[in-house]
N, C-alpha and C positions, 0 to 999 in steps of 0.2 A: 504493500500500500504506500503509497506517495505521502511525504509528509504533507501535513495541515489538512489531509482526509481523512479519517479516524474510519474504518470500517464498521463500526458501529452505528453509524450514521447514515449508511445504506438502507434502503429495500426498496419496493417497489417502484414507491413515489419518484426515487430518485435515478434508479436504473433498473429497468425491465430484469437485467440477467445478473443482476444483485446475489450470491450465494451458488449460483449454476456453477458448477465445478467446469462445465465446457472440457468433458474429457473424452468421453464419447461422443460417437455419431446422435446416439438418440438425446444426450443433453441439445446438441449443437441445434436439433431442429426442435427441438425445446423452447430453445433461447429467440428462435425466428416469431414463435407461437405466440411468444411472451411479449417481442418487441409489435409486433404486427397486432395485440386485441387493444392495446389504446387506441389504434388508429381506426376498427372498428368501430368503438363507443360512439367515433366522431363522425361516422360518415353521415352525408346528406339524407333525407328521406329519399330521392334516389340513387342514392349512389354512386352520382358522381364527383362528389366531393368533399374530402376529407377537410373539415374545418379546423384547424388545428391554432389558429393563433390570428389575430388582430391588427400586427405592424404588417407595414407594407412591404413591397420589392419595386423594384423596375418595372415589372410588368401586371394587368390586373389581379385586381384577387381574385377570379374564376381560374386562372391560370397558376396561380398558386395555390386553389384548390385545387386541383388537375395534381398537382405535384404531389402533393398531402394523397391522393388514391393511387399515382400510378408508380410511386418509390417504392414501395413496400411490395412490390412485385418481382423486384431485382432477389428476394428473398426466398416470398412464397413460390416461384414457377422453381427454381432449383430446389425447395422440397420436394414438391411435389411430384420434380420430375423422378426425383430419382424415389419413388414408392413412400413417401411421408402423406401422412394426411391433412387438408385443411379444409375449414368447414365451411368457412364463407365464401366460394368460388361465386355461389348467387350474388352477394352482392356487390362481387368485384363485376363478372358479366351486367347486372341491372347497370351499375355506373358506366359502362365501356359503351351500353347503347344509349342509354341517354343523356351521355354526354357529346355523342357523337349525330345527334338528334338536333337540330335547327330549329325546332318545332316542341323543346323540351326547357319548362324553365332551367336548367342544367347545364344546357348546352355551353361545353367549352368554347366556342368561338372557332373561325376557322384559319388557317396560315393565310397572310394575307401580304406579308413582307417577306423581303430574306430577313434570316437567323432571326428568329419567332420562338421563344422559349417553348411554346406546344412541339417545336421538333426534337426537344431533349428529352421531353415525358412521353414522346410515340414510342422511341426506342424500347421501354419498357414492353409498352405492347406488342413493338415486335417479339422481344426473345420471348414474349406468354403465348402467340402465336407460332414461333417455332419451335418451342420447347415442347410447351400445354396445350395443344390444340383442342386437344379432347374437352379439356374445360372453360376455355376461355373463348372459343369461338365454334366451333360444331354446334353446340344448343341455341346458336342464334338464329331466329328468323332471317327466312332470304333478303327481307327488307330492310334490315337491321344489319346484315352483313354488306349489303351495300353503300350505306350509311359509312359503314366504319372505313370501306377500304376509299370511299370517296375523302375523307378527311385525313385520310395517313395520306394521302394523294399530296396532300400542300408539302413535304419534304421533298418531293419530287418537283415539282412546280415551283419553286424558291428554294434558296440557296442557304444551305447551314454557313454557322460562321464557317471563317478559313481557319479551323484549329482541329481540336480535336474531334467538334461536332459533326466534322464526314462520317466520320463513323454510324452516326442516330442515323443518318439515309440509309446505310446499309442494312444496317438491325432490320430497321422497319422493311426494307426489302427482301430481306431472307426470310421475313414471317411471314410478307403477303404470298413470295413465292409457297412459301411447306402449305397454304392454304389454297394454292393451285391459281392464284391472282398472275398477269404478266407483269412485267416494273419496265421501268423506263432505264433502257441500256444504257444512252447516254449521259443520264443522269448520275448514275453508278462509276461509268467510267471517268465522268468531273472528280469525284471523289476520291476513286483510286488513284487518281493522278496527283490530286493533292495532296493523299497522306503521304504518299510515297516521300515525294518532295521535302516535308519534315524530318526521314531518316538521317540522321546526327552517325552511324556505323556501334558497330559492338552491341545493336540493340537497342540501341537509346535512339529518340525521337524529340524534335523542338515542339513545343507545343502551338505552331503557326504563328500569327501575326504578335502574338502575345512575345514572341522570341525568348521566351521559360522553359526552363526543363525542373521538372519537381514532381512532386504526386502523379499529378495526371498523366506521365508515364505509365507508371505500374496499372495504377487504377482507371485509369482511360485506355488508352493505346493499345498496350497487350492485354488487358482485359478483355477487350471489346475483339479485336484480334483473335482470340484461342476461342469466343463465344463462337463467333464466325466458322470458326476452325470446325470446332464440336459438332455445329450445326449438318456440316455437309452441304451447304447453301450456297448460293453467292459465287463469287470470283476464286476457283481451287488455287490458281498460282498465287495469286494475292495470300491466298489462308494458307499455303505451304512456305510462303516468305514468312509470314509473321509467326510462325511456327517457328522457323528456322530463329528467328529474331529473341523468339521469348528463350530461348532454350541458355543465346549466347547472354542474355540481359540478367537471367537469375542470380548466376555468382555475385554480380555487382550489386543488386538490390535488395540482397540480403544483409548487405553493410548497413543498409539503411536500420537493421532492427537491432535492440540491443537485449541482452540476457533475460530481461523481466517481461518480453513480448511489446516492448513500447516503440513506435517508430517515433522517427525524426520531424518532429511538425516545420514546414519550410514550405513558402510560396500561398498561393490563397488558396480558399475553399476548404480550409481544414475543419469545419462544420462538418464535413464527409465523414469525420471518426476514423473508425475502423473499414471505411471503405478502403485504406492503404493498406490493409490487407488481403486486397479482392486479386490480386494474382495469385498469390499462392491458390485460393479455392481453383481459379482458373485454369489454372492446370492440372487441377483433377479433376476436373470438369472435360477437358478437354484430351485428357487421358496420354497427358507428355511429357515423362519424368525429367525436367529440366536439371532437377538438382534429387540426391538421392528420397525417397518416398519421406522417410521417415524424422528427414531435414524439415522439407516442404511443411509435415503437421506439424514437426514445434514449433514452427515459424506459425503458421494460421492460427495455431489453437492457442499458443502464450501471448499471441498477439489483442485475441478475445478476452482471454481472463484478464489483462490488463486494463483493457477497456470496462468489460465487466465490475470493477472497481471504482468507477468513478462517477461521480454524480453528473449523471449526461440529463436529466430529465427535472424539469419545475415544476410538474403538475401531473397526478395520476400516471404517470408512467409517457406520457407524450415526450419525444425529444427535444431537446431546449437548442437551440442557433449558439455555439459556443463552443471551446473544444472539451478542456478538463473541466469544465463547470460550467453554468449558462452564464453567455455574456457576448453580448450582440456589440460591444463595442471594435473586438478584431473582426467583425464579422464583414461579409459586401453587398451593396447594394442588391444582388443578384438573389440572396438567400431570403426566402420564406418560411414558414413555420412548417410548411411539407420539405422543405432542403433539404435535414440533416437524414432523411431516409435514405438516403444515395447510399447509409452506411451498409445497408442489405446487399452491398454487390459480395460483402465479406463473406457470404453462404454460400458460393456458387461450388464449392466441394458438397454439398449436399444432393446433386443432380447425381455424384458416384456414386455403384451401387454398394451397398455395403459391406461386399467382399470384394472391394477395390481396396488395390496395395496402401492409398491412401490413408485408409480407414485400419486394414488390418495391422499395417506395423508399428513398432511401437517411434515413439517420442524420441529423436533422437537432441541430447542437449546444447544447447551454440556451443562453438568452439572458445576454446580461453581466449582471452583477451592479446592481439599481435600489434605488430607495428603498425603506421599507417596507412590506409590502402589508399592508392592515387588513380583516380577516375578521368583518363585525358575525354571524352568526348561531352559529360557535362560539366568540364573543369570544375572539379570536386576533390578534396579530400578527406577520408572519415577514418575517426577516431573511437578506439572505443577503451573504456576498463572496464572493469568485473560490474559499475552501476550504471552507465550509460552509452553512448553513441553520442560524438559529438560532430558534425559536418560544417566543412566551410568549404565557402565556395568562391569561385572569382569570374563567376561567365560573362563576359560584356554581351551589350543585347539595349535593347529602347527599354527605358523608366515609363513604364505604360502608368500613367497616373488613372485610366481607366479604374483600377482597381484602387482601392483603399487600402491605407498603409503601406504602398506596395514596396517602399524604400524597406522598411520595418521584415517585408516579409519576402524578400530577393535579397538583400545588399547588407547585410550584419557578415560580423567576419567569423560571425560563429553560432553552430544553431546547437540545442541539446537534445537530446529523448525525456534528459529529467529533469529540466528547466524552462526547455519552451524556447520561445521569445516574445518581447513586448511592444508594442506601437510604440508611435512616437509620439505620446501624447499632453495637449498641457497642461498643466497642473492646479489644482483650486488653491495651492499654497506653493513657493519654494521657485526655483527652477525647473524648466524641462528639461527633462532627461530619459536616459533609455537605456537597453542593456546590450551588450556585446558591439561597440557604435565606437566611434572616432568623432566628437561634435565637433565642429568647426565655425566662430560665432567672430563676426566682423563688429566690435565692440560700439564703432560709430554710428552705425546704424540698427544696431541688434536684431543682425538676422543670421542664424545658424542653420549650417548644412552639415548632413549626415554623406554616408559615400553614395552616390548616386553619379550617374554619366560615367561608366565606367569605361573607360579609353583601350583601354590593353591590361590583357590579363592572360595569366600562365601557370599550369601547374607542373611539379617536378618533383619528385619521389617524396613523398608529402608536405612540398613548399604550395602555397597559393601567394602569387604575386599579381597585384593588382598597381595601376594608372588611375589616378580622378583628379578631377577637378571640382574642389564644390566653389569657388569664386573666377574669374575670367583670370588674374593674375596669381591665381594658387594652385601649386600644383602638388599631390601628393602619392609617392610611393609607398606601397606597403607590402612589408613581407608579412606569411603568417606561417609559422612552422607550426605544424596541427600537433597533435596528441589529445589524451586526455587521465587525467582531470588536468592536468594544466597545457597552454600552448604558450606562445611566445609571439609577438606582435611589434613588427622596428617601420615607424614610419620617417621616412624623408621630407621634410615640408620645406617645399620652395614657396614663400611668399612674397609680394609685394607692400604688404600690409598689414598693419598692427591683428593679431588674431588673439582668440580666447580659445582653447581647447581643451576638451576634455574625455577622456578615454577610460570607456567602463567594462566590467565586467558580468557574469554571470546574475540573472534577477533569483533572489532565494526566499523564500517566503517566511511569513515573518507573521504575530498577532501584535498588532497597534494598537496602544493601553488609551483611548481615548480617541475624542475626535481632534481633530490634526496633529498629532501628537508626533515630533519628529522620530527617525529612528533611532535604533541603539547605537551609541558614537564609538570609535574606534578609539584605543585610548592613544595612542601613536599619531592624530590627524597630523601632527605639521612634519611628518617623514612622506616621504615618496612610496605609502606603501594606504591601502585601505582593507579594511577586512571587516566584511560584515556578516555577522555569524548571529545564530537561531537557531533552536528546538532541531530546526530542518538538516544543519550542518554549518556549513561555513563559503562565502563566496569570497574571492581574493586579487586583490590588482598589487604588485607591486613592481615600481618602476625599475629600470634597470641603467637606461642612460638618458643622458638627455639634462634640462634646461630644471630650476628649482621648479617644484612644484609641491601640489598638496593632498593629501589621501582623505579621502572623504565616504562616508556612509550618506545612500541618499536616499528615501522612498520614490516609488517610483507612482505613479496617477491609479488609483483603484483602477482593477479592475483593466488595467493596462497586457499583461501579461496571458496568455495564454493557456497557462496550470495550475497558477493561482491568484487571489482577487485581491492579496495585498504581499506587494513585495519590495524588496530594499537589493540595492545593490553599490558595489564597491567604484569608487570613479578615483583617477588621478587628474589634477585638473591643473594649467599652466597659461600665463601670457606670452607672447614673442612677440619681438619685435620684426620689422621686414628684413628678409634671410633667407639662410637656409639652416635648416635646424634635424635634427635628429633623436628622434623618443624612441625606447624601448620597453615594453612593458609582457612581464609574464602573469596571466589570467589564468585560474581555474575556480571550481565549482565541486563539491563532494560533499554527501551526505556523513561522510566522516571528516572530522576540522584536520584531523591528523594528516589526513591525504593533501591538504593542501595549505598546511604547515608554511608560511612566509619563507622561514628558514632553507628551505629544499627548493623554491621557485627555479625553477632554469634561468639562466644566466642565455643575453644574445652573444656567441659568440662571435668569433672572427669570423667563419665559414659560413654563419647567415649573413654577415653584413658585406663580405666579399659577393656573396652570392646577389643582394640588393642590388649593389654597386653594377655586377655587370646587368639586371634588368633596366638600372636608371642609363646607364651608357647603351644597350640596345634601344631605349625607347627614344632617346636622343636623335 
């Protein structure tokens, strides 16, 4: 259990799969039963939509109803497919026809532009159409079956985003085909020509215009890929590439999880949950032992009981917008109170039968803790010890401000499994600040930039070197030698102008004795070192070279962070003059204070800063 969660403070209310062991197959389709009967409670008197919550999104509320009924299908059709029983197939069919009914106060609406959120909620219905046909579309009227395939018709007739959304054409194309519908060739082959185009090599994929590599990998791309695969449907060369793809992607994505079943939360959409665990089911779904069988389940099933622990839910068991706890403030315009179902793609091992290798072999447990693995095609480094996974990354690519926080949630030089990361948000008391960040704050006009416009960036047997620029006459290099719990962090700053800066650490959570009530002070603040320590452990900056400066404990904005709603973190903070200047600072984070002991910090030595040197002279 994560600190500042008390497991006793679970059950239902708070997380559907509260106490499920998630050990076997029959818990696992348990836990779908259990996530999937709140969202019955709330369906429509027709059934076509799950009302689940009050704030808005981007797009209407019918259409975030839609979402609220057809998420929780990424769930039940892989029960069901593979011999599980579910009892309300009636009123998933009542909602699928009159929703698709023009003549129905219910009615979804129909696609009427490109990239239309109703093309991300069809997908569902395709894989229930080519999974479940038996229950989701054979007992409908012929009237009602033309209905349905006339409105999946608008994927065809307008254009998903350019990202990972090709994929929802195809879904819904493989369903109408297994139902004996014809599709639109060339609309199919738009798609495959675009995902194609995103293949990054080794497996990994860019997530299109967004220019991201994160999540939506695992849980988009090769998901949606091995579903395709399974199906038998659709494009065979296409589904024996991305066969081929998910097989070489495995070893690397398994960096992504650390001991305790907890992945790496990094980029948006992390409302998804435990959807970032939907490859793993995928490939037993899809029947492709990428990585040995018994790998694959610890990896799926520590990754559930992890989740299974944490208060995903604010009311009767409904899923809350937030990741470790509800909290809509990292959350994006995009998500509704039907979003966070996206996490049911995590069940798609349930489609295997039960004397699938999946299922029969036992748990094998992650390997011990190694050196750093370096990831050259989403220039990535990841780190791990015996209590977490830390990744850093350095991919240049566009600052899509489309997305909220998105500096916060692309551009830190360091993400954790058992920390999170935090916005960048501002404060009702103190200064703004943030965790794992470089601020950079122009005193005369007080306006502070985090690393964002990333210029050039490189990894190298687990260095991450990055180019930015956050003012027109500042330029900064930075090295980041990975590990964990501690790394090491040497920035270059070429300025033209007086700067403020300040460079933090790991967010640790913390209980605040009061309203504003500052945090616990470091007894050391005027040394070059910060250490902000809790219940939880201990988080640590200490400088290493560089200009005087000062160590500081700071809280950071409720409800900022990710994992928990009140957190504090270590900063070293400095003025310069216009220059060229040189900071080094070693960072770590550990639920033991021993582990990150000031005393033991690494030291930058000569061979990282020789190594800067030759990035700043090639960037030259």
């Amino acid at each position: 259990m994560a600190p500042g969660l008390p497991a006793t403070d679970l059950g239902p209310w708070a997380n559907p799969m509260a106490g499920n062991p998630l050990s076997t197959r029959a818990e696992v389709q348990q836990a779908v039963l259990d996530l999937v009967d709140p969202v019955v409670r709330n369906l429509s008197p027709g059934g076509a939509r799950a009302r689940l919550g009050t704030f808005g999104a981007v797009f209407p509320a019918r259409v975030a109803e839609l979402e609220g009924w057809a998420r929780p299908l990424w769930g039940i059709v892989p029960l069901v497919a593979g011999g599980g029983r579910f009892d309300h197939w009636d009123r998933w069919r009542d909602g699928l026809v009159n929703g698709t009914d023009p003549d129905h106060e219910e009615y979804w609406g129909p696609c009427t532009t490109d990239v239309d959120q109703r093309m991300v909620e069809m997908a569902a219905i395709g894989v229930g159409l080519a999974f479940t046909p038996e229950h989701l579309w054979d007992p409908l009227p012929a009237a009602a079956k033309e209905r349905v395939i006339e409105w999946l018709r608008g994927v065809e007739r307008h254009e998903p985003a350019p990202n990972n959304w090709q994929f929802f054409r195809l879904l819904v194309q493989a369903g109408l085909e297994r139902v004996g519908v014809d599709v639109d060739d060339d609309a199919r082959e738009r798609s495959l020509e675009q995902l194609e185009s995103f293949a990054l090599g080794d497996g990994w994929y860019v997530d299109g215009f967004t220019g991201n590599v994160d999540h939506y990998v695992p849980f988009a791309f090769h998901t949606y890929g091995l579903l395709l695969a399974a199906s038998g449907l659709g494009d065979r060369a296409h589904a024996a590439r991305w066969v081929e793809r998910a097989h070489r992607f495995a070893p690397d994505v398994r960096t992504w999880f650390a001991a305790d079943g907890a992945a790496v939360p990094y980029g948006r959409s992390q409302t998804y949950r435990f959807a970032q665990g939907s490859f793993w089911g995928a490939l037993a779904l899809a029947d492709e032992e990428a990585l040995p069988w018994g790998e694959v389940k610890g990896l799926a099933l520590r990754h559930l009981r992890w989740w299974a622990q944490r208060p995903i839910s604010d009311r009767d068991g409904v899923l809350s917008v937030g990741y470790g706890y509800d909290n809509r403030r990292m959350s994006e315009s995009y998500n509704s109170a039907g979003s966070p179902y996206w996490c049911m793609k995590a069940f798609l091992a349930l489609a295997a039968p039960e004397d699938h290798p999946f299922w029969t072999s036992d748990e094998v447990a992650p390997e011990p803790a190694g050196p750093p693995v370096t990831l050259d095609p989403p220039s990535m480094v990841v780190a791990r010890d015996q209590h977490q996974v830390v990744a850093f990354f350095g991919r240049t690519g566009p600052d899509r401000t489309m997305f909220e926080q998105s500096a916060a949630k692309y551009r830190k030089f360091a993400y954790s499994s058992r920390y999170g990361f935090s916005g960048d948000l501002e404060p009702v008391f103190g200064e703004t600040t943030t965790d794992s960040m470089l601020a950079v704050t122009d005193p005369a006009i007080e306006v502070r930039r985090v690393r964002t416009g990333i210029d050039r960036a490189e990894v190298d047997d687990g260095l991450v070197l990055t180019r930015w620029s956050p003012f027109a006459d500042v330029v900064v290099d930075t090295l980041v030698a990975a590990g964990a719990p501690w790394h090491v962090r040497i920035h270059r700053i070429d300025t033209g102008r007086p700067l403020r800066v300040t460079e933090t650490g790991f967010a640790l959570p913390w209980d605040p004795q009061g309203f504003a009530s500052g945090p616990p002070a470091d007894d050391e603040r005027d040394v070059a070192r910060a250490v902000a320590a809790s219940e939880a452990g201990a988080s640590v900056a200490v400088g290493r070279i560089g200009w005087s400066r000062r160590g500081q404990v700071r809280a950071l904005p409720v409800n900022a962070n990710l994992m928990f709603p009140h957190t504090i973190v270590p900063a070293l903070t400095a003025s310069v003059e216009p220059g060229v200047h040189l900071f080094a600072a070693a960072l770590g984070a550990s639920e033991r204070p021993g582990a990150v002991d000031p005393a033991t910090a690494p030291d930058a030595t000569t061979e990282l800063l020789d190594r800067l040197d030759r990035f700043v002279e090639g960037a030259g």
